[in-house]
C-alpha positions, 0 to 999 in steps of 0.5 A, a space after each residue: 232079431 233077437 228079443 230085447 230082455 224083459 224089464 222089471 223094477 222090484 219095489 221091495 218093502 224092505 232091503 239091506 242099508 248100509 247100517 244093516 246089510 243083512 236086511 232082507 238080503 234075499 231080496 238082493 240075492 233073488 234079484 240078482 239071481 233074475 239078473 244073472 238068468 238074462 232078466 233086465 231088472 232094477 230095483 227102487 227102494 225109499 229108506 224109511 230108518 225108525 227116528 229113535 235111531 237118528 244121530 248127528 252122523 245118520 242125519 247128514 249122511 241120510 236126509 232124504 236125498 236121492 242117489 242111484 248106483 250100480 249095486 251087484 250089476 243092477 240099476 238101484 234108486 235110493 230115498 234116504 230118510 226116517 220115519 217122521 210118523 212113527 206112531 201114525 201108520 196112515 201117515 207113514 204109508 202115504 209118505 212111503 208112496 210119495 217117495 216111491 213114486 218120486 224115485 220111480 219116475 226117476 228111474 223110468 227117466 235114466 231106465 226107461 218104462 218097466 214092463 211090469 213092476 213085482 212088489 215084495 210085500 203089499 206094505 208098502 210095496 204093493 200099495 205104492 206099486 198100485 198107485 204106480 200102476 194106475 198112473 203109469 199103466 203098467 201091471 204089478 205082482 205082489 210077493 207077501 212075505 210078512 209075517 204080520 200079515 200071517 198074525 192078521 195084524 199087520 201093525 199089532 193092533 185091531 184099530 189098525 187092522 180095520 184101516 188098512 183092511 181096505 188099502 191091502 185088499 184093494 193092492 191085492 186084488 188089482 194085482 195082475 198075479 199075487 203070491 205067497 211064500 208059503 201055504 198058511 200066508 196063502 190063507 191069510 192073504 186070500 182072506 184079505 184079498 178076496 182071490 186066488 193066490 199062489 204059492 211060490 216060495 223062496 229059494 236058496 243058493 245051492 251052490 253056496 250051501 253045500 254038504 261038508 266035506 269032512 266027516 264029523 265026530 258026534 261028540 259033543 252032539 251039536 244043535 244049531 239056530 240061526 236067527 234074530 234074538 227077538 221075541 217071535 224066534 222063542 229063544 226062552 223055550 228053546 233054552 229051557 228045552 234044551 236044559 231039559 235034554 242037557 240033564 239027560 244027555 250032557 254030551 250036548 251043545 248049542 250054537 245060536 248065531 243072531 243079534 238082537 235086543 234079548 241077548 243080554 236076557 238069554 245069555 242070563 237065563 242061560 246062566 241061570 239054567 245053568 247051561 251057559 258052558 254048553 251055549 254058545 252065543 255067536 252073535 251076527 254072522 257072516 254068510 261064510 261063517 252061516 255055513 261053516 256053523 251049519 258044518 259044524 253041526 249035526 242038527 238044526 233047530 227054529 223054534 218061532 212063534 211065527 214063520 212065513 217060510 223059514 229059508 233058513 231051513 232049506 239052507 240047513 237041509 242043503 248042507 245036510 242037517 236033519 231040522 226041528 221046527 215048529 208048526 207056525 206057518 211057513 216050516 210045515 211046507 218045508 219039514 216032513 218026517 223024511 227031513 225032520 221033525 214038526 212040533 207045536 210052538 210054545 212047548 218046550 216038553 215037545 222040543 226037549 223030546 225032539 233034540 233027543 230023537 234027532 240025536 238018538 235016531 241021526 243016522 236015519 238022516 241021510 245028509 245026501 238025500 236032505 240035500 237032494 230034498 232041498 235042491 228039488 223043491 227050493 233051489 235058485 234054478 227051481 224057483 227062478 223059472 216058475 218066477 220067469 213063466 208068471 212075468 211072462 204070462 203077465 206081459 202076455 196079457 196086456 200091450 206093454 213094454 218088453 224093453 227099456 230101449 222100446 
């Protein structure tokens, strides 16, 4: 007789909405990714918008109604709200743990009881997963991946950090297992839950990115970032290190893809630095256009303030781009001398320096063996399997369901 599917509901803190897709879209993809390796996999998700975005339209489409549908092949339970508390962190969580206690018994009606339930990120994922798994019985792990965790303020204040000191150590340490998707966020969350953690990162799609199949010409030289117009990437050192390798080397582009709420303060200070005819503002890509940019590129760079991994270094490195990134918490278990170059945040002396040595030293990239560096540590298949090994330790401990037919 053959064994029934090991069951798991993913209780991500975050997850694409209709108004923003790309909204932790790799949860979507590593959830897929279970489910296409035979793992029968659901996902709850209470939709919590910021109140400032609410619009007549966003209202009667989004009032707190539930829905379930098949999304990718995967039964996907929804509460479409807002955050009706949004300076009262406290009160937020409590009313994201009633919502995802409402949409878990609703799964567990139409899907049956998980046999353990994985948690992406303790706010408020593991938190409500906690909860969950004391009434129901049922053993939770824990992913952190947030990067306000890695600050050691997980809401950008002390008087906060000293509230929900409790609520995340208490989900951390009741977790059957917890990991981190790099080594410095493993530190941090030790230091809050008061155990060991493991590292397990995220992975990428290696059969998606993939080394270009025309050679390119190196003039210009062109540099790639891709991420958020927002404070923490360090758009401004960026720009102000590349001006300093532009006055040098002029045969030189940068290509920036991303939204965000500093665009109009970047696409000036371009122009003020007057770099604006070699920089390139692409605004939001599309996965296809991610990776024709990365083919169009010979280097890819990520200057952040802070990074719990960086998956968009691996994705660089598997279409075989040398990368510059910053020592800030995730890059440092991804770059070495053989794939890139490490610098210190905030410094744009450091970072002009390094544009001119990838592009100086290129050649000593091999674009095969990037890929093949990326493929080994952080492929789908890689990461996958140590996932699978940690759910089925964690159900080997405890007489709990296999199966929702149980």
């Amino acid at each position: 007789m053959t064994a029934a599917p090991l069951h798991v509901l993913w209780l991500p803190s975050w997850y694409p909405i209709e108004e923003n897709p790309l909204k932790g879209i790799f949860f979507q993809e590593q959830a897929q990714a279970l489910h296409q390796v035979g793992i029968d996999i659901g996902i709850i998700y209470p939709e919590v918008r910021p109140l400032k975005d609410w619009r007549w339209a966003q209202g009667v489409k989004n009032h707190f109604q539930s829905s379930f549908s098949i999304e990718n092949q995967i039964p996907t339970y929804r509460k479409h709200g807002w955050n009706l508390f949004p300076k009262m962190a406290k009160q937020q969580m409590r009313s994201w743990i009633v919502q995802a206690e409402a949409l878990f018994k609703r799964y567990v009606a139409k899907q049956g009881k998980p046999a353990l339930i994985h948690a992406h990120s303790v706010l408020w994922g593991g938190i409500a997963a906690k909860e969950i798994s004391k009434k129901w019985n049922i053993p939770y792990l824990i992913t952190e991946h947030f990067t306000g965790i890695l600050k050691k303020k997980p809401f950008g204040t002390f008087l906060d950090d000293c509230w929900s000191r409790p609520y995340l150590s208490e989900a951390y340490r009741q977790a059957s297992q917890v990991f981190s998707v790099g080594s410095a966020l493993k530190d941090v969350v030790e230091h809050y839950a008061h155990r060991d953690v493991h590292v397990l990162p995220n992975f990428f799609d290696s059969d998606f990115f993939v080394l270009p199949k025309q050679q390119k010409q190196f003039v210009p030289f062109r540099f790639f970032c891709l991420a958020h117009l927002t404070a923490n990437k360090n758009y401004p050192v960026l720009l102000k290190a590349f001006q300093l390798a532009y006055q040098k080397s002029p045969h030189i582009c940068l290509e920036i893809g991303g939204e965000g709420e500093l665009r109009g303060q970047l696409e000036q200070m371009a122009r003020d630095y007057q770099i604006a005819p070699a920089v390139h503002f692409l605004g939001p890509l599309s996965r296809t256009e991610v990776l024709k940019a990365m083919h169009r590129a010979h280097a890819f760079v990520l200057p952040s303030n802070f990074e719990t991994f960086g998956v968009v270094l691996i994705e660089a490195l598997a279409t075989g781009l040398p990368v510059i990134a910053t020592r800030c918490g995730g890059p440092e278990d991804i770059v070495n001398n053989e794939v890139g170059i490490l610098i210190p945040p905030n410094d744009p002396l450091a970072l002009s320096q390094a544009l001119k040595n990838i592009q100086t030293q290129i050649n000593r990239y091999d674009p095969e063996k990037l890929r093949e560096n990326a493929v080994s540590r952080f492929s789908r298949q890689v990461v996958t399997q140590k996932l699978i090994q940690f759910y089925r330790l964690t159900c080997s401990k405890g007489d709990h369901e296999y199966s929702r037919h149980l």
